[in-house]
N, C-alpha and C positions, 0 to 999 in steps of 0.2 A: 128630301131630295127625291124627284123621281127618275127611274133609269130604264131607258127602254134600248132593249138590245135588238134591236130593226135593224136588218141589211140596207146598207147603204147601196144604191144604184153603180154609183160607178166606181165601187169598191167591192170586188169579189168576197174580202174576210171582212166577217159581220165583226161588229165595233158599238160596244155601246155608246148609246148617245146619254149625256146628262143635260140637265135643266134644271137650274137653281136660278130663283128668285133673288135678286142683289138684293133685297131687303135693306132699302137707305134706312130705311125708321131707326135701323139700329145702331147708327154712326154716330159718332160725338159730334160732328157738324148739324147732322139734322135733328139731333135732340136739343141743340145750344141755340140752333135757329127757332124751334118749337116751342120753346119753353121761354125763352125769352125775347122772341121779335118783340108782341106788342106792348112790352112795358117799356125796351129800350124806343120806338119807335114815341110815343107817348112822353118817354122823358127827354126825348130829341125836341117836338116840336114844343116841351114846355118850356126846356130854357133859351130856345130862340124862337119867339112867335110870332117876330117881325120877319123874320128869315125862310127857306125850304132846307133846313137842314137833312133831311134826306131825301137825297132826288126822285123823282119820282120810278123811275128805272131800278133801282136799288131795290124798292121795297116789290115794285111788281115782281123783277127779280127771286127775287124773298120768299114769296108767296107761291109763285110756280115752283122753286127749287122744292116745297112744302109737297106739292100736291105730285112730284113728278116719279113714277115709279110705285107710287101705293095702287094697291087695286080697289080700295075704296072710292077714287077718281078717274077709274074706268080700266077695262083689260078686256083680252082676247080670250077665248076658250079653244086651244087645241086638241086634234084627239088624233095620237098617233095610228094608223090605217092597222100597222101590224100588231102590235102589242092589245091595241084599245086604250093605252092609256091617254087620260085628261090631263093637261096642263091650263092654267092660266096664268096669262102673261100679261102683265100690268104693264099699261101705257106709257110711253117716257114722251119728257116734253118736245125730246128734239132740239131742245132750243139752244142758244148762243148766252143765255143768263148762266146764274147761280147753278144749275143742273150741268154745267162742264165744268169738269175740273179745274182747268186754266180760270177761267173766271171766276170758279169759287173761292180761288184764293184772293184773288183781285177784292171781291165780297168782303171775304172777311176780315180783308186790310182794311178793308171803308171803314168797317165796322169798330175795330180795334183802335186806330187812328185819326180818323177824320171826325171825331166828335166834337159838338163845340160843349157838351158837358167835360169839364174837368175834374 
């Protein structure tokens, strides 16, 4: 965790600031998503392959929720003016998929229920 204790402008008492990294990698969603997209996706389309059993929105979904927040798929390098300290801040997708909340859930109901494996 880095902590720079920089006077805030239009705050006369200095207040430190924090910056921590959400670190998804480390959440039971994105490890269950990691670890098991592409075999469930894989034994999706083997037992219906006349069919799109997962839309395609779903898995693109999938795959950005994967990459969203790591800094290995991009980040900012801050350097605080008074302190000097460095931060990098890993990219978020921003998006309206699997990476919000509200529709992660919606995800992982697809996931859990809409199989056409029994």
């Amino acid at each position: 965790m880095s902590v720079c204790a920089a006077e805030h402008h239009h705050n006369p008492t200095p207040e430190p600031r924090v910056y921590q990294r959400r670190k998804p990698e480390r959440t039971a969603t994105y490890q269950a998503v990691q670890h098991h997209l592409e075999s469930w996706l894989a034994q999706q389309r083997e037992a219906c392959p006349d069919d799109d059993p997962v839309p395609q929105y779903v898995e693109r979904d999938l795959r950005k929720f994967l990459e969203c927040g790591i800094l290995a798929y991009g980040f900012a390098r801050a350097r605080c003016d008074e302190c000097g300290e460095d931060y990098l801040i890993a990219y978020s997708c921003k998006g309206r998929g699997a990476a919000n909340g509200v529709t992660a859930n919606g995800v992982r109901s697809f996931i859990l229920h809409h199989s056409c494996v029994e």
